[in-house]
N, CA, C and O of each residue as an XYZ file, in Angstrom:
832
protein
N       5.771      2.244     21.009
C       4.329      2.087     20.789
C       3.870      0.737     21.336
O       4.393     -0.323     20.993
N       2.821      0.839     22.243
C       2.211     -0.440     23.001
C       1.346     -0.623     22.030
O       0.575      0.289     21.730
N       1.323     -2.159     21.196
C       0.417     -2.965     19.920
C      -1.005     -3.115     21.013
O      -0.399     -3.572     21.983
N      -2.247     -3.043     21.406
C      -2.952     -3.291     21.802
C      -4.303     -4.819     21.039
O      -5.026     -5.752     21.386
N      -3.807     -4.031     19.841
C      -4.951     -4.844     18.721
C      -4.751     -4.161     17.899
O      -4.468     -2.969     18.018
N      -4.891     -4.967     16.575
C      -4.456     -5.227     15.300
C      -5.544     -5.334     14.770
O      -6.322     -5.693     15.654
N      -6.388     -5.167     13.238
C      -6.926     -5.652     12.476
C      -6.612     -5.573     11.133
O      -5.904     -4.593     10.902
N      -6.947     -6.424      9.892
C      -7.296     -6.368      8.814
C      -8.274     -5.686      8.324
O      -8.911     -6.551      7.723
N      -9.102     -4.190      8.106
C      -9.971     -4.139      8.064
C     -10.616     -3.969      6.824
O     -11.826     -4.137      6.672
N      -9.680     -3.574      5.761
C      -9.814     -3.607      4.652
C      -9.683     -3.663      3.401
O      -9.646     -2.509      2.973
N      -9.604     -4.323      2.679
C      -8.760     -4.544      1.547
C      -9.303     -4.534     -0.005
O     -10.149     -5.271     -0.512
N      -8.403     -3.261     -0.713
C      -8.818     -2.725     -1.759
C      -8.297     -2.937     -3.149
O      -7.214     -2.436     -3.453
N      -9.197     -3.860     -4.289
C      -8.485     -4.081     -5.310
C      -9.043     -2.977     -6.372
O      -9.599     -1.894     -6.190
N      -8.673     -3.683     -7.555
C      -8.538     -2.405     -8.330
C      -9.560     -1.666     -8.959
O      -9.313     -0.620     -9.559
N     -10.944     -2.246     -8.838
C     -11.727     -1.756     -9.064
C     -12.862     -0.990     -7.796
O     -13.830     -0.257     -7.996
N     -12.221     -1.558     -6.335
C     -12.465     -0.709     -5.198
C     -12.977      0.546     -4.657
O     -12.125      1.294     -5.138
N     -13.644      1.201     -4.097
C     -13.614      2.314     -3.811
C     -12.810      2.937     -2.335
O     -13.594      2.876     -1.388
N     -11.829      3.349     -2.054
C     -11.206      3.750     -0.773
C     -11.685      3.699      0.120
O     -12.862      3.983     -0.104
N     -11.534      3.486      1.191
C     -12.410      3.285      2.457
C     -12.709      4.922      2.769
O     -12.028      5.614      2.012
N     -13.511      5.685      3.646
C     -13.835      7.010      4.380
C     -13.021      6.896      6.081
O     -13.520      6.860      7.205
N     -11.948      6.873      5.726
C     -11.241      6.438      7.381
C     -11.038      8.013      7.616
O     -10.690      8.815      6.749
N     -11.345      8.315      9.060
C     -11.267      9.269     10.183
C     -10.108      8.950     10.674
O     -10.100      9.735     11.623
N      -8.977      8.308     10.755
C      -7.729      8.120     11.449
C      -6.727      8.402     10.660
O      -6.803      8.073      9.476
N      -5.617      9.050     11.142
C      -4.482      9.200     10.393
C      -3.622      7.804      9.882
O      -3.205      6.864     10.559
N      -3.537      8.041      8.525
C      -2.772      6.433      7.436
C      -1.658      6.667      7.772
O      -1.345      7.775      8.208
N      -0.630      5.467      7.619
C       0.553      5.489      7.211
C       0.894      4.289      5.993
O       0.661      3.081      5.945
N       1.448      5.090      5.203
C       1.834      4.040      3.780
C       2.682      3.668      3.725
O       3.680      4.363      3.915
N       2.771      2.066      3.368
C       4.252      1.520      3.262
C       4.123      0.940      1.709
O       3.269      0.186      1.241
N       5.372      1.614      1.025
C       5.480      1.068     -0.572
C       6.930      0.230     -1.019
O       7.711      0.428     -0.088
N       7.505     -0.505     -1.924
C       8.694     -0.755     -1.948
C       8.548     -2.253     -2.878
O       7.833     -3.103     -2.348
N       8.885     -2.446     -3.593
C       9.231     -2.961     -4.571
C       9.258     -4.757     -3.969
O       9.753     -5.220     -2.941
N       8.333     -5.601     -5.364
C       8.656     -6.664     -4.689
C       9.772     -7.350     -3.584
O      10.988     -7.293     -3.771
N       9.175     -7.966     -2.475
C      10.371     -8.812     -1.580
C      11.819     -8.012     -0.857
O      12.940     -8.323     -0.453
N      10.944     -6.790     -1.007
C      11.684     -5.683     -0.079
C      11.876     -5.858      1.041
O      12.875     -5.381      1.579
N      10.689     -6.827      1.929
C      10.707     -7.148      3.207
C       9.715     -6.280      4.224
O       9.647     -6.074      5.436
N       8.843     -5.812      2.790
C       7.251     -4.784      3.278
C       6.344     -5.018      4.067
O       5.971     -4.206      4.914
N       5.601     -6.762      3.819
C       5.451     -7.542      4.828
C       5.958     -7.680      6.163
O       5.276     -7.414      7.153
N       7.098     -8.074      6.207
C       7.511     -8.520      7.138
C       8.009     -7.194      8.039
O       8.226     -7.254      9.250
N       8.149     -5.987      7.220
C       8.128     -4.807      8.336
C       6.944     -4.967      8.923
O       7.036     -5.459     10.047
N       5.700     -4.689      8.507
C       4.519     -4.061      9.298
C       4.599     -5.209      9.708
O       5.305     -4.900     10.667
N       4.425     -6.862      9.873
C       3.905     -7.315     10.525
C       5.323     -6.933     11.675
O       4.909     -7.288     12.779
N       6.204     -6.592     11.775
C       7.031     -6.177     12.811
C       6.521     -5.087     13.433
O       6.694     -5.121     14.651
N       6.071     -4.331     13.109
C       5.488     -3.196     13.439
C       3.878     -2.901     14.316
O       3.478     -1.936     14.967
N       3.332     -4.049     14.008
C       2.188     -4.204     14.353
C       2.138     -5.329     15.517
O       1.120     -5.632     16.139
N       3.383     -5.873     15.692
C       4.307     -6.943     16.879
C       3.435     -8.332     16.837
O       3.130     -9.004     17.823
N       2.999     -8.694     15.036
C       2.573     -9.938     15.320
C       3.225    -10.671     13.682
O       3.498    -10.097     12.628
N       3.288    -11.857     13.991
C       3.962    -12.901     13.109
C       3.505    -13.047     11.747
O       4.282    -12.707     10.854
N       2.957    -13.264     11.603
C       2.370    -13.460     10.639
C       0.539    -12.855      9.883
O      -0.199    -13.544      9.178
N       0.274    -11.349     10.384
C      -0.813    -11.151     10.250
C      -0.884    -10.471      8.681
O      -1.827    -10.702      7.925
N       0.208     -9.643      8.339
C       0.390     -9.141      6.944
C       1.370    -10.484      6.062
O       2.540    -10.632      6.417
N       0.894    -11.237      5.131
C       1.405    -12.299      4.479
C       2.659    -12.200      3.703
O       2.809    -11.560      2.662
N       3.451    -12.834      4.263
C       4.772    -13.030      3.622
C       5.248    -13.753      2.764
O       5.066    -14.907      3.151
N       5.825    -13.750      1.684
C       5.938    -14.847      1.098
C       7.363    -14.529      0.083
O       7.704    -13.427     -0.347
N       8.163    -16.079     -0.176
C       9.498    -16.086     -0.667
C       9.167    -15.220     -2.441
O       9.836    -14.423     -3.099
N       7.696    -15.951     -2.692
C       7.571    -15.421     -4.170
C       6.919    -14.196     -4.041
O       5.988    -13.774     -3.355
N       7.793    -13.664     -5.035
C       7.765    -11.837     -5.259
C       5.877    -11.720     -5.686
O       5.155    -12.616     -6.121
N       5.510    -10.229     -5.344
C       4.309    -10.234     -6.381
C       2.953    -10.811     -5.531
O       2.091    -11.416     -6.169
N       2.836    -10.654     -4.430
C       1.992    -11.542     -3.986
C       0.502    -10.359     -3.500
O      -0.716    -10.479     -3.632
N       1.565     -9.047     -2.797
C       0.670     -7.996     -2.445
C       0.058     -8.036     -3.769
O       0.811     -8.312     -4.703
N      -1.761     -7.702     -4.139
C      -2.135     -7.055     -5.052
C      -3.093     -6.717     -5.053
O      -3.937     -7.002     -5.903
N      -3.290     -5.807     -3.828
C      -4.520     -5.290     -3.386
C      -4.032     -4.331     -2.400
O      -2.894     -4.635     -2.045
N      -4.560     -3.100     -1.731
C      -4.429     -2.279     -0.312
C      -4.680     -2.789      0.722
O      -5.824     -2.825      1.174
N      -3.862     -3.185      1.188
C      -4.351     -3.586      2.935
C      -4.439     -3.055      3.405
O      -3.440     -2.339      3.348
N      -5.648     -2.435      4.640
C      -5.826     -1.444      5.475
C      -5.813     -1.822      6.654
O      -6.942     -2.201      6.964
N      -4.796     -1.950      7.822
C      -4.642     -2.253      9.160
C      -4.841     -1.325      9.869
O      -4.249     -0.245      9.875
N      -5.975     -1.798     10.737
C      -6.722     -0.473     11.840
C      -5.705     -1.080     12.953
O      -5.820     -2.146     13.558
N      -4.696     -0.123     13.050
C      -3.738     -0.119     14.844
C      -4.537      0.847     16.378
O      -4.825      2.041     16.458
N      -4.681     -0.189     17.334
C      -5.130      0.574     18.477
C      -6.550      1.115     17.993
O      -7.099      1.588     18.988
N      -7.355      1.238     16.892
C      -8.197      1.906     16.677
C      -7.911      3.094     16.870
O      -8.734      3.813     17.437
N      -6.495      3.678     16.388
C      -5.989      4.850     16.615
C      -5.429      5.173     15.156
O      -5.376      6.330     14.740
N      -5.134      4.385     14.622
C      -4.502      5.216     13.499
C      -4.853      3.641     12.440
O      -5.506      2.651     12.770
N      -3.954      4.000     10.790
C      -3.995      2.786     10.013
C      -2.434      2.585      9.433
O      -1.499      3.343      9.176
N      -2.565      1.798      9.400
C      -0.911      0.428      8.296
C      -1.685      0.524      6.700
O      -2.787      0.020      6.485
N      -1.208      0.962      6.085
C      -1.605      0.683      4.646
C      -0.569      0.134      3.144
O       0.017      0.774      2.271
N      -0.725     -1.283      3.409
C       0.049     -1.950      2.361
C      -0.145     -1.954      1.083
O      -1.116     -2.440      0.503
N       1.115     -1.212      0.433
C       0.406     -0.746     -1.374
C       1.068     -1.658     -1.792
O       2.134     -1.962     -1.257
N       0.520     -2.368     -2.967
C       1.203     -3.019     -3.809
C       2.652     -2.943     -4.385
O       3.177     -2.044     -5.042
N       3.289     -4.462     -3.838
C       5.087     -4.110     -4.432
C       5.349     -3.977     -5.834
O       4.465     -4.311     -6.623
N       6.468     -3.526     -6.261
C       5.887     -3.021     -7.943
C       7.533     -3.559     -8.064
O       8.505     -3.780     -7.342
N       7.170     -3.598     -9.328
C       8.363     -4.066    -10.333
C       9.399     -5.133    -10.568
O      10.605     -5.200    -10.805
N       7.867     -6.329    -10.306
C       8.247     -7.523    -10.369
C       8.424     -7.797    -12.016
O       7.718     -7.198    -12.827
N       9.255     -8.588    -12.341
C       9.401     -8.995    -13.910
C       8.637     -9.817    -14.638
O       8.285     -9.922    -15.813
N       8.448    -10.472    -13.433
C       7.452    -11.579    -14.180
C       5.840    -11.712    -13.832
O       5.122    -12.704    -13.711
N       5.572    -10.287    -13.722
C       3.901    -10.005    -14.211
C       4.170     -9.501    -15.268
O       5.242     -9.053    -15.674
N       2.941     -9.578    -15.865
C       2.650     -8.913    -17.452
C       2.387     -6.993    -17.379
O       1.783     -6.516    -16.418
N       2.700     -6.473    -18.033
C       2.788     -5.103    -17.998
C       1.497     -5.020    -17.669
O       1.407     -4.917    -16.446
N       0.335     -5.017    -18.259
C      -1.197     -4.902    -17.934
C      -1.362     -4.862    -16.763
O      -2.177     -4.102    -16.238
N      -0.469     -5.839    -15.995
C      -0.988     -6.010    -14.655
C       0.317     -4.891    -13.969
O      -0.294     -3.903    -13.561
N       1.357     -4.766    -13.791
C       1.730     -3.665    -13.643
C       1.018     -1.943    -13.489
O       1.077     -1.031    -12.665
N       0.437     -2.163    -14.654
C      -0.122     -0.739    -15.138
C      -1.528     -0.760    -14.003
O      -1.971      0.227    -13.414
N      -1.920     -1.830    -13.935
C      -3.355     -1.819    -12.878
C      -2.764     -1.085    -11.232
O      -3.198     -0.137    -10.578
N      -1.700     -1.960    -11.017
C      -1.308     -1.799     -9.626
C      -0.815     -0.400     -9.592
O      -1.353      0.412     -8.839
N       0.183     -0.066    -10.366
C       0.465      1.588    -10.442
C      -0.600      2.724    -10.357
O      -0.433      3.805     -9.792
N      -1.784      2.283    -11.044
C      -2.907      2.867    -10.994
C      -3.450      2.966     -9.275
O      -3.917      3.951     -8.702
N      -3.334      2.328     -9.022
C      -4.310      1.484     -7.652
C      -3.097      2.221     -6.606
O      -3.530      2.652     -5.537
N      -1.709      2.366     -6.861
C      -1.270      3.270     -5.536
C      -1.218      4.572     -5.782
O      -1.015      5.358     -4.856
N      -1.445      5.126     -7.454
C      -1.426      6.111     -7.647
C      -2.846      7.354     -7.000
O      -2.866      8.477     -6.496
N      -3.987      6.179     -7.456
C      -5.240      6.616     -6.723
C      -4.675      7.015     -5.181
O      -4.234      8.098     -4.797
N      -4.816      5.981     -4.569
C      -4.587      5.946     -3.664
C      -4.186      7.201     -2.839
O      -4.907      8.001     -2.242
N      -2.093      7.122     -3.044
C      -1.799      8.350     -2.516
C      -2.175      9.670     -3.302
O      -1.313     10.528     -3.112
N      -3.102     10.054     -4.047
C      -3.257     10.890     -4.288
C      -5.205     11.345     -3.488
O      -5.711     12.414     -3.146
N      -5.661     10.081     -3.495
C      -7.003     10.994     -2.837
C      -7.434     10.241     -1.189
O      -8.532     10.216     -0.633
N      -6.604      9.893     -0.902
C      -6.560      9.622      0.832
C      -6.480     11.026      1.854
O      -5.509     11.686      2.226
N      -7.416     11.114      2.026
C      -7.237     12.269      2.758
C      -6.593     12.247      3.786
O      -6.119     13.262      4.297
N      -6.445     10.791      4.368
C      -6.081     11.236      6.081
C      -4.370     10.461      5.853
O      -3.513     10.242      6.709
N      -4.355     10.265      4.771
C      -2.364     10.011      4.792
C      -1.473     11.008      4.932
O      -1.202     12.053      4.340
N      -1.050     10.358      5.961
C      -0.201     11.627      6.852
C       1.887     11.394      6.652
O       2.724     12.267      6.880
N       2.162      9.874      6.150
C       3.306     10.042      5.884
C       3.489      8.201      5.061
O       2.970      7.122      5.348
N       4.456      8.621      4.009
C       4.760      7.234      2.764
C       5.942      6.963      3.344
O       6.719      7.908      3.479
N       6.227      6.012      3.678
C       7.128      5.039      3.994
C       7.578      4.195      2.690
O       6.883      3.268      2.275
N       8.772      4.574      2.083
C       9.222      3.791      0.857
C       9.925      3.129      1.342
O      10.507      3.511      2.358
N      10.241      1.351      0.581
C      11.336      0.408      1.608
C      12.363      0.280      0.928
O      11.983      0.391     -0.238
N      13.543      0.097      0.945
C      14.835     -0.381     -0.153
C      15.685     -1.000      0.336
O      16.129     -0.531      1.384
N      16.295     -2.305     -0.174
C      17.492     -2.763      0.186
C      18.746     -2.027      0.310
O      19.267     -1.280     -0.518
N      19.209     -2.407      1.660
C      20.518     -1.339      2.189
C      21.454     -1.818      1.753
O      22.519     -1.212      1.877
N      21.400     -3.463      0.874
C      22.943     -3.838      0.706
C      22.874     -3.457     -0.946
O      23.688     -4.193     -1.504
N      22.195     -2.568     -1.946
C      22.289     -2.434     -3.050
C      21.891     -1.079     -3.282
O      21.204     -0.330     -2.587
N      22.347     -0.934     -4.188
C      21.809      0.952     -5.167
C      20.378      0.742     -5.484
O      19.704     -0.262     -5.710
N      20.107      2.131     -5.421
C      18.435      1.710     -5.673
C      18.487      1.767     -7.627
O      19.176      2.219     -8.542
N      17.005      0.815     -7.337
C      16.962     -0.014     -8.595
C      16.103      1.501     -9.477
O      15.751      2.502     -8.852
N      15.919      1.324    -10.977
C      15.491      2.087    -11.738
C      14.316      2.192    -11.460
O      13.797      3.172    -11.994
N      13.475      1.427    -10.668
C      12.288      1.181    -10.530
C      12.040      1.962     -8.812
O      10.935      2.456     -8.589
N      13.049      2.004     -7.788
C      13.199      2.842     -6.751
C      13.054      4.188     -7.485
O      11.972      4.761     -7.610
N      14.308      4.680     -7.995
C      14.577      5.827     -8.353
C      12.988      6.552     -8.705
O      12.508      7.429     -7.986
N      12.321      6.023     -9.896
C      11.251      5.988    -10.597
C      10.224      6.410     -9.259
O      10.078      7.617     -9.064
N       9.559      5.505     -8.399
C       8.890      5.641     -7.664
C       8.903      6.610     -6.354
O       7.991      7.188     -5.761
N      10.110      6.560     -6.174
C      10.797      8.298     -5.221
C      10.614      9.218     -6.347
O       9.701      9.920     -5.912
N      10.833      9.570     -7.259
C      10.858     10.823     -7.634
C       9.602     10.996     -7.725
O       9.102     12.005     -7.227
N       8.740      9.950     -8.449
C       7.360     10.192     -8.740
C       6.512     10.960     -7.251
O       5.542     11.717     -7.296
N       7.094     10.573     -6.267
C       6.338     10.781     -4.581
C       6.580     12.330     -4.953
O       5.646     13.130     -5.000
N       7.793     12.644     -5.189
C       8.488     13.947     -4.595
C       8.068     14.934     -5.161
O       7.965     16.041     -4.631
N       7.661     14.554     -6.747
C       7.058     15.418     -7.690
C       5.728     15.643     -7.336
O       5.023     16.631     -7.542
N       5.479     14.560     -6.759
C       3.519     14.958     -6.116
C       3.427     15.375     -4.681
O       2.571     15.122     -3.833
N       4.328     15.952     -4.636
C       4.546     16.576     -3.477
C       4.579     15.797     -1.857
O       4.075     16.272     -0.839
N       5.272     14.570     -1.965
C       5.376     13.604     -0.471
C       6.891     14.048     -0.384
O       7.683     14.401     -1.258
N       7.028     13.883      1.191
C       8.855     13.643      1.230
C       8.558     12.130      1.720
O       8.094     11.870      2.830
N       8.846     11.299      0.869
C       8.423     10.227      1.876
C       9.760      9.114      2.502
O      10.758      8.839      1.835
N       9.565      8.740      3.502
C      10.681      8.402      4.577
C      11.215      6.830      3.853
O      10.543      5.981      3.268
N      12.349      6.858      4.098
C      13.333      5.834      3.263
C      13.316      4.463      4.794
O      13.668      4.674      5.955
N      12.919      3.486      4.347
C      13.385      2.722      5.398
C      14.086      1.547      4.854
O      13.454      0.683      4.247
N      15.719      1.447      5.091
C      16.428      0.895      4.303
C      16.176     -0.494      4.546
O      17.367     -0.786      4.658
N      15.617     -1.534      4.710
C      15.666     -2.751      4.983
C      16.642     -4.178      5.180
O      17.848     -3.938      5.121
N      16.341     -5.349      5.364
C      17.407     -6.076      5.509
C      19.155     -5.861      6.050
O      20.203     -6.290      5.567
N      18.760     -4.666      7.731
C      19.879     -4.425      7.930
C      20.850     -5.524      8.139
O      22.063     -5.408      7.964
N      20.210     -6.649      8.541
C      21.186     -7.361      9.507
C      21.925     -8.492      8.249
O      22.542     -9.547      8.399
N      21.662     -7.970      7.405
C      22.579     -8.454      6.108
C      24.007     -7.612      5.473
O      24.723     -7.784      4.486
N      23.982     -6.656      6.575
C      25.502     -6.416      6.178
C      26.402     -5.708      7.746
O      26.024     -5.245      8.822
N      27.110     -5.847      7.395
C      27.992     -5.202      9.352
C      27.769     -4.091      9.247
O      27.601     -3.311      8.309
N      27.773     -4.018     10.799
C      27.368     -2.521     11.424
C      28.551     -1.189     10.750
O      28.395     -0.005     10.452
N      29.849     -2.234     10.726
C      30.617     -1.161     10.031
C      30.555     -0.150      8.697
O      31.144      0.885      8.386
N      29.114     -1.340      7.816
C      29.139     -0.664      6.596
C      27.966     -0.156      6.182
O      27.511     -0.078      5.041
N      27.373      0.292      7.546
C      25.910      0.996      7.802
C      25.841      2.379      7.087
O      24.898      2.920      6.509
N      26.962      2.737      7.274
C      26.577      4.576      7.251
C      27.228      4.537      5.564
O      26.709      5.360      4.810
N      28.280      3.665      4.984
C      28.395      4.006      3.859
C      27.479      3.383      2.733
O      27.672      3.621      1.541
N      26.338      2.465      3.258
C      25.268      2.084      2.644
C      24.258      3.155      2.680
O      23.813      3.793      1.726
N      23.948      3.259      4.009
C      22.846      4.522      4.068
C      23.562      5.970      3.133
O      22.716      6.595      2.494
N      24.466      6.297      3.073
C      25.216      7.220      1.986
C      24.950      6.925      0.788
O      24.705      7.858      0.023
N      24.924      5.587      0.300
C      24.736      5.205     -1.039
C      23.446      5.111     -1.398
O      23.363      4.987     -2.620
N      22.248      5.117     -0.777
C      20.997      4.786     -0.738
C      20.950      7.006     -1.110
O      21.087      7.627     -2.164
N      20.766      7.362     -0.054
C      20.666      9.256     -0.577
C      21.472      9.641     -1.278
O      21.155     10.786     -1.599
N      22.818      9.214     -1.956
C      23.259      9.748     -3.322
C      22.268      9.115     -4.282
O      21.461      9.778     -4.934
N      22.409      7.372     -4.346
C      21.187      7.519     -5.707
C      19.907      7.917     -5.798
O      19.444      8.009     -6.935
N      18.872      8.307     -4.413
C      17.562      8.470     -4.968
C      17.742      9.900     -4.904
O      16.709     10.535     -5.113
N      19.275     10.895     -4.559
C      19.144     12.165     -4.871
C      18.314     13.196     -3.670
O      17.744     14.280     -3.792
N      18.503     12.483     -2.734
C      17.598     12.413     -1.841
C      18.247     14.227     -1.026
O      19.298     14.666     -1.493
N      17.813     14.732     -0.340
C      17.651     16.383      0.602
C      18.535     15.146      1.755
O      18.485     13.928      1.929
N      19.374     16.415      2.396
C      20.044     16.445      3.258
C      18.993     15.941      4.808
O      19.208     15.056      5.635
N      17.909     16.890      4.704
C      16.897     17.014      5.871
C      15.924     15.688      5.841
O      15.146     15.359      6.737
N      16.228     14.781      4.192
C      15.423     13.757      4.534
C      15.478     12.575      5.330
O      16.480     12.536      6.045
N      14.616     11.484      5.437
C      14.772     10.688      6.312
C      15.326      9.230      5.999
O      14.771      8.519      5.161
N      16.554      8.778      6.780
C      16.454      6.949      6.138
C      16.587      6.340      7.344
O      17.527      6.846      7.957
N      16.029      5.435      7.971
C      15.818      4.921      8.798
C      15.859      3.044      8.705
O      14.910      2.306      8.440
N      17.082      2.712      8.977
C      18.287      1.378      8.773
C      17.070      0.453      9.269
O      16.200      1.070      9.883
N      16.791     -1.447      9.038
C      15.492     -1.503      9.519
C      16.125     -3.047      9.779
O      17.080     -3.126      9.006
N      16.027     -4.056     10.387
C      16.131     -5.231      9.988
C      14.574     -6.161     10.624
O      14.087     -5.807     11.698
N      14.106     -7.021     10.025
C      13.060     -7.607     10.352
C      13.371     -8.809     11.200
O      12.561     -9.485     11.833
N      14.602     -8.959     11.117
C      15.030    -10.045     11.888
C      15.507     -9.695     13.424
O      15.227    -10.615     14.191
N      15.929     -8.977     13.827
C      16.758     -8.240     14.554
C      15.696     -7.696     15.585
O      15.484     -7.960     16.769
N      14.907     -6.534     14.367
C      13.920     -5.799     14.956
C      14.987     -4.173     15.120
O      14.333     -3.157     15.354
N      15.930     -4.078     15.042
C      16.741     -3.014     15.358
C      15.594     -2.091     13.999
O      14.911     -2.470     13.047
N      15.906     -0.831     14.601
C      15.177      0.740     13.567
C      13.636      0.396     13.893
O      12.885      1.119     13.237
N      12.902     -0.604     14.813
C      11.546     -0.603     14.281
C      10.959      0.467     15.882
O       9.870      0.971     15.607
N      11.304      0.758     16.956
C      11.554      1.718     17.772
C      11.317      3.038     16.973
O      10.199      3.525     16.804
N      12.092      3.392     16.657
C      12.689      4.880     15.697
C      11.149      5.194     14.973
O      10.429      6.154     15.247
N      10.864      4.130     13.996
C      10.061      4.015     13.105
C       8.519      3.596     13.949
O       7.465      3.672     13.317
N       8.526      3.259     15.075
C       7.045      3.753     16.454
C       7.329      4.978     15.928
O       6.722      5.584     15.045
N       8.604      5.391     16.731
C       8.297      6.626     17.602
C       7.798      7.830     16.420
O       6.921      8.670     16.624
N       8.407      7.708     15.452
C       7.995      8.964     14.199
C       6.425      8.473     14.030
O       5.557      9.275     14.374
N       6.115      7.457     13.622
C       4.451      7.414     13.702
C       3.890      7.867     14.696
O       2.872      8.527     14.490
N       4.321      7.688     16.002
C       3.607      8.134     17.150
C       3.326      9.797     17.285
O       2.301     10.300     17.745
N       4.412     10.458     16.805
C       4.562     11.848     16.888
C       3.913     12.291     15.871
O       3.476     13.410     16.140
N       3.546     11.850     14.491
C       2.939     12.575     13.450
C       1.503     12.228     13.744
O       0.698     13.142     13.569
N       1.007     10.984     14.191
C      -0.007     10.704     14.315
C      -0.507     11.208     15.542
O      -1.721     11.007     15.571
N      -0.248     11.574     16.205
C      -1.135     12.549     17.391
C      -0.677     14.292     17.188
O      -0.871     15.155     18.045
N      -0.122     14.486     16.020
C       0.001     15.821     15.674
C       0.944     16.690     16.522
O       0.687     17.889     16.629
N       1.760     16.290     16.984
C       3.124     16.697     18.250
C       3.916     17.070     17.283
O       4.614     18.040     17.579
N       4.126     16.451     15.744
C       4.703     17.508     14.601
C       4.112     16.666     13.144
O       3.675     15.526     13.305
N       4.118     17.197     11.914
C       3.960     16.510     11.041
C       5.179     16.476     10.294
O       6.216     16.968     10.741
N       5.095     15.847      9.035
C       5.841     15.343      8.479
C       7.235     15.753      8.254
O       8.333     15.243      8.477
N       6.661     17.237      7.553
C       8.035     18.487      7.728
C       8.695     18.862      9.026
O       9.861     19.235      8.895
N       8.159     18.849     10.393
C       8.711     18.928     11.508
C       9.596     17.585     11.502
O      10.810     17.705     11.662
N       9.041     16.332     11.327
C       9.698     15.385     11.254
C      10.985     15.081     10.935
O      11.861     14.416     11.489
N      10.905     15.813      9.754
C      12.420     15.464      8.647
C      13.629     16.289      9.113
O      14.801     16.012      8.856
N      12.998     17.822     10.162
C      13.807     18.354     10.192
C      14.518     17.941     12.113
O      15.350     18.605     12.731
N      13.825     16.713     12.560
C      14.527     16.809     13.872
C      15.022     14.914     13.695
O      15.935     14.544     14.432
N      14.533     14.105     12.958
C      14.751     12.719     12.715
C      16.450     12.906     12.292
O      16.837     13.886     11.654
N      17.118     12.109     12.627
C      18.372     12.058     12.173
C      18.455     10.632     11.714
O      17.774      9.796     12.308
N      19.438     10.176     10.436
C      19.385      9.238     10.068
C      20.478      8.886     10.872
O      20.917      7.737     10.847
């Protein structure tokens, strides 16, 4: 995917109303300091335009990135930081729950997880919740370049035994440093977003 232009165009807190976007979304979700940030701004091939930061908890609002004026980046709030207060928890859950449930033009959820650990109770929790509302949504394991290439495939193994995950689904290895998997992860946006297949075509020709 050639980045042409980038914007910020909109950003939704919790008392917000959704934007009316005509372009096909893509959602990226994943648990504080997953490295959510620092994907899309990889993804969008600029440094620092989605905010990064060492302290967890910082997303707490929807970011809506208009790409190419062709499609959108949509940053949901990272969840299941410890040290917010439940109240505020319960707001943000609310705020992606809206969300992926009345976006009309979201076309595929991108969940993020660390590849060098089991997913946390709070992964598990938030995959099943997708699956039950009917998303398959695509695993992008993060922080590859934190463990050897040798122990790729028995991480990515350990990542779809715990979230229980379908044979046909997707995990796609990612490092932000590297940049390795962010290719893969164009090219599936590129294909769902100009309708060449959707999501379910997706899962069934993507190989992890």
């Amino acid at each position: 995917m050639i980045i042409k232009n980038v914007a910020l165009e909109t950003v939704c807190g919790v008392t917000s109303t959704l934007p009316e976007n005509t372009k096909p979304e893509f959602a990226f979700a994943g648990k504080s300091n997953v490295g959510k940030s620092s994907l899309i701004n990889a993804l969008m091939n600029r440094k620092a335009l989605a905010r990064t930061s060492a302290q967890p908890g910082k997303t707490q609002t929807i970011n809506f990135y208009n790409i190419n004026d062709e499609l959108y980046y949509v940053d949901l709030p990272g969840y299941g930081y410890a040290k917010v207060s439940q109240a505020e928890k319960e707001k943000w859950g609310k705020m992606i729950e809206n969300y992926l449930h009345k976006s009309p033009m979201l076309k595929c959820v991108f969940l993020l997880i660390d590849i060098r650990h089991e997913p946390s109770a709070n992964d598990k929790m938030m995959y099943d919740w997708m699956v039950y509302n009917g998303f398959r949504p695509v695993i992008i394991a993060t922080k590859l370049d934190k463990i050897n290439r040798s122990q790729i495939q028995k991480h990515v193994k350990m990542l779809r035994t715990g979230l229980g995950m379908e044979k046909s689904d997707i995990i796609l290895p990612f490092s932000a440093l590297t940049k390795q998997g962010r290719e893969e992860i164009w090219d599936l946006i590129e294909k769902i977003a100009s309708g060449e297949m959707d999501n379910e075509d997706a899962l069934e020709t993507t190989e992890a």
